[in-house]
N, C-alpha and C positions, 0 to 999 in steps of 0.2 A: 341681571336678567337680560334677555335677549330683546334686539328691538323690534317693533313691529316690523311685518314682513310685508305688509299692505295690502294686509286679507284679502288672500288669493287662495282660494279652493275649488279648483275644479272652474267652472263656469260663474263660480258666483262669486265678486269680483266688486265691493260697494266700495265705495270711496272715504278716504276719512270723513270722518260725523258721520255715518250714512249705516244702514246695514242691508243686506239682501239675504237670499233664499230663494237654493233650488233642490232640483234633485242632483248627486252625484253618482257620479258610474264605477263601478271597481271593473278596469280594464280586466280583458283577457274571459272573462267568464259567461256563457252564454246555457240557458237566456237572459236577458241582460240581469245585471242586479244591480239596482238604485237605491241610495239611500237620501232622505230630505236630510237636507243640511243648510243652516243658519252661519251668515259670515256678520258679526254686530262690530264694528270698527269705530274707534273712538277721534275725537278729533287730535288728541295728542297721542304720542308714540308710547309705548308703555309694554307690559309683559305682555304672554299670549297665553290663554287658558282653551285647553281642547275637553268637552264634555262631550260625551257620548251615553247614550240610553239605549234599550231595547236591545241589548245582546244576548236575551233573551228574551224570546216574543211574547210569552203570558206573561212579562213583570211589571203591570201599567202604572202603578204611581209614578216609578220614574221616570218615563214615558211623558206620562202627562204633566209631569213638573217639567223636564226639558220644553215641548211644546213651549208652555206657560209663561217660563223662563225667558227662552227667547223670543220671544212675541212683545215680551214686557221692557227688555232691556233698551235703556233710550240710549242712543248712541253719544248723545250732549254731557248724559253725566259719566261717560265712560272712560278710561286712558287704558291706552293698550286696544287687544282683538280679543273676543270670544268668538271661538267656532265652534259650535253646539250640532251633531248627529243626533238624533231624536230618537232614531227608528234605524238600528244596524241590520235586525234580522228580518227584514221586511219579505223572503219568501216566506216566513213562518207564522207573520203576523195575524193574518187572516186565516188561516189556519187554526190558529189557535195554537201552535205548536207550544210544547216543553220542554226544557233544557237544549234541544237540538237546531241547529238549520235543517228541513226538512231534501234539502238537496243533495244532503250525502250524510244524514243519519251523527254529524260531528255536534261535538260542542264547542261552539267561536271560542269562548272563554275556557278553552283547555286547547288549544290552537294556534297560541300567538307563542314565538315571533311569525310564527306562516312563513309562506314559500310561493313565490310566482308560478311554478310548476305542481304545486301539489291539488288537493280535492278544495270544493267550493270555500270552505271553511277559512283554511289554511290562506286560501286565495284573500282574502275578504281582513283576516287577520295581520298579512302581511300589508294590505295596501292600507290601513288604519296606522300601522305602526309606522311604516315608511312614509305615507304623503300625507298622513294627517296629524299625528301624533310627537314623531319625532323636530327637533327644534325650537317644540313649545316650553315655558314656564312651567308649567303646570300641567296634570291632565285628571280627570276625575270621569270614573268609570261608574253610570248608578243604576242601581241594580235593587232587588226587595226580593222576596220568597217568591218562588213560582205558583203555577195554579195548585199543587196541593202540599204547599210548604208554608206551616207557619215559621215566624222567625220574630228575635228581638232584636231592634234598629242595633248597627255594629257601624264600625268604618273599619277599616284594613291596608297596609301595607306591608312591601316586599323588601327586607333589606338588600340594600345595592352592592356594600362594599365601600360604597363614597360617603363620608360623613356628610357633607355637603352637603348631599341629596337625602339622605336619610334624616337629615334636620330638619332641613323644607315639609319632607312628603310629612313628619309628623305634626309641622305645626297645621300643615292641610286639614290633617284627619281630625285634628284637636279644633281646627274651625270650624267643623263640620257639626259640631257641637251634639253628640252622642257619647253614650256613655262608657260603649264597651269599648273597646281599640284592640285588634288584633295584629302585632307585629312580629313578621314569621320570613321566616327563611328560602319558603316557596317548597322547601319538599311535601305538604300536606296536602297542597295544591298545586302544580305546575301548570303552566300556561298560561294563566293569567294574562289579560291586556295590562295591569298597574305592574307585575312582574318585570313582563319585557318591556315596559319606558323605562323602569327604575334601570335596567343594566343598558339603555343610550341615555343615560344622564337626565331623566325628566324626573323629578319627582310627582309622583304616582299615589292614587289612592283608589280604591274601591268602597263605596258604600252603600249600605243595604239597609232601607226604611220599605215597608209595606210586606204584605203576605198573600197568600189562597185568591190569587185573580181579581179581588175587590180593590175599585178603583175608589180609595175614601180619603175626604179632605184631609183627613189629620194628617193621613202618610203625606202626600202630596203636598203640602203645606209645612210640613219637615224636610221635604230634599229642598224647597224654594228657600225657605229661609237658610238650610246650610249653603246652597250656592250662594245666594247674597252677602252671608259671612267671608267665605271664601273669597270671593273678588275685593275685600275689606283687607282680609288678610296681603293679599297681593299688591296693594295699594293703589290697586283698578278702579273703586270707588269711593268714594271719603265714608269718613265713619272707622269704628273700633271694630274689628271681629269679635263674637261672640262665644268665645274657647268654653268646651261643655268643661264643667266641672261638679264630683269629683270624674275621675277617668279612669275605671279598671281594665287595667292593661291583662292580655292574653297572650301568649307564645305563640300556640298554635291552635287547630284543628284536632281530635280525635273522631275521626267519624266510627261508627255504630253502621253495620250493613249486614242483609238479613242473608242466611247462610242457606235459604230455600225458600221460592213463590212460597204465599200463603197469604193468609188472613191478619194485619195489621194490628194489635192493640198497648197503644202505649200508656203509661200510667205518669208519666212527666210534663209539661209545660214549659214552653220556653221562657227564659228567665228563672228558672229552679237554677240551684247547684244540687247537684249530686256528686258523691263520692265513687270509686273504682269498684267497680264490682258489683255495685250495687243495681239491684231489680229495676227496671225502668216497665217494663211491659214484658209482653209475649207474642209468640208467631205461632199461629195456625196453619194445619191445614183446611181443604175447602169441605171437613165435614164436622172440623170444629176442634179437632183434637189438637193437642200441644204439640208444635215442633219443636220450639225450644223457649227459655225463656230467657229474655234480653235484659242483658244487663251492660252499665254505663263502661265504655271504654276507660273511662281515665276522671279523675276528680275536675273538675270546674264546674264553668254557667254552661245550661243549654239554649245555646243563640237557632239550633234550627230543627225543624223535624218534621217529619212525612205525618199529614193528616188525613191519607185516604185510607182505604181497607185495603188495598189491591198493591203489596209489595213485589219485587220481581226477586230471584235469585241475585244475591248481590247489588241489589239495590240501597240505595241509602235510607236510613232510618232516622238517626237524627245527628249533629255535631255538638260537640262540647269542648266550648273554650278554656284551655288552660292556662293556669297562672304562670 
């Protein structure tokens, strides 16, 4: 593992044993865009773990587990650096925004590696990868359903190509101590921030506890306790990680997207398995009549799906993890 670097981020800048926090600036993009960020530095030299939350702005347990987190971590019993972003999509936060930065309509996390030259997004995506991400141990990206997505807690990663790092990323996801594991290729989903660490050599994870905008202790007190496993795993803290067991693994994603606006009704819950073909709900339109009726893209668990009435053309409906 790499040695500490002597948690340096931007302006915030605390000394070993010590940790600080401020806001940081992603150059180039105006009006400015700030993100809070935590630099927790240990007294002795050790790996470096980058966590990042709010990559999308209605997702608040892990939000509020980040805060939490870094507030709580004492620098005395630490080895190694934690650099915790708490809040990446902070134009959107107050907003209330969903899936998007509101600055140019993108989604961060369908965005990275980014580009110095491209839209807000892109901008935002590349300077995570490049000044905050890349060089680290470890990186874990957390994330839960949006405001109108239920979901079952999952963890996920991107394979790299490097055994190496696909070894790490998985004992990560296995610390994180959840049940489902989603290990995929990246064609289901592209972009990803765990994607683009895993191809600069970081192993990488993404994981999702929480649902529908409610901010509730059980979620929140799920991402805390997987981070605290996690810095175990690393051997950042003392103590054993807490590897979930058992652990059904998934390939990939099959997403379900609605084929015309209408009126939403599904007849599944996350945590169901459903088979191929099979009737999950129906799509309306807005005087009640059938558009079509939905059935499951592909046999597995359904880890996610839209809980409002109001779907858009090609809109997501819900995802089903495959064996």
């Amino acid at each position: 593992m790499a040695a500490d670097d002597g948690g340096v981020l931007g302006e915030v800048r605390p000394a070993a044993g010590e940790k600080a926090r401020g806001m940081i600036r992603v150059p180039g993009i105006e009006p400015a865009w700030e993100m809070p960020a935590w630099v927790i530095r240990g007294q002795e030299d050790g790996p470096r773990l980058v966590v990042t939350a709010g990559v999308h702005a209605g997702e608040y347990p892990p939000i509020e587990a980040a805060v939490r987190f870094a507030r709580a971590l004492d620098p005395a019993e630490l080895r190694g650096t934690v650099v915790v972003i708490t809040l990446v999509n902070t134009p959107g936060f107050f907003e209330r925004s969903m899936y998007v930065n509101p600055r140019d309509g993108q989604n961060i996390n369908r965005s990275f590696p980014g580009s110095l030259g491209g839209p807000p997004s892109a901008q935002v995506a590349n300077f995570l990868l490049e000044q905050v991400i890349r060089g680290a141990d470890a990186f874990l990206d957390l994330h839960c359903g949006d405001l109108i997505e239920a979901l079952e807690p999952f963890s996920m990663y991107q394979l790299s190509g490097d055994a190496g790092v696909d070894e790490r990323a998985d004992r990560l996801a296995r610390a994180y101590g959840l049940h489902h594991l989603i290990v995929t290729g990246g064609e289901d989903i592209p972009g990803t921030s765990a994607g683009a660490a895993s191809q600069i050599g970081v192993p990488a994870v993404i994981v999702e506890i929480g649902q529908q905008g409610i901010i509730d202790e059980p979620s929140t007190r799920a991402h805390l306790s997987g981070l605290e496993s996690v810095l175990r795993e690393l051997g950042m803290l003392p103590g054993r990680p807490l590897f979930a067991h058992p652990i059904e693994r998934h390939r990939r994603f099959a997403w379900l997207r609605a084929s015309a606006a209408g009126l939403l009704r599904l007849r599944v819950r996350c945590g169901e398995t459903v088979q191929e073909g099979q009737p999950v709900g129906e799509l309306r339109d807005l005087f009640g009549e059938r558009i079509e009726e939905l059935v499951a893209p592909d046999t597995g668990v359904v880890l996610f799906s839209v809980t409002c009435l109001a779907v858009p053309e090609g809109g997501p409906v819900l995802g089903v993890a495959t064996a």
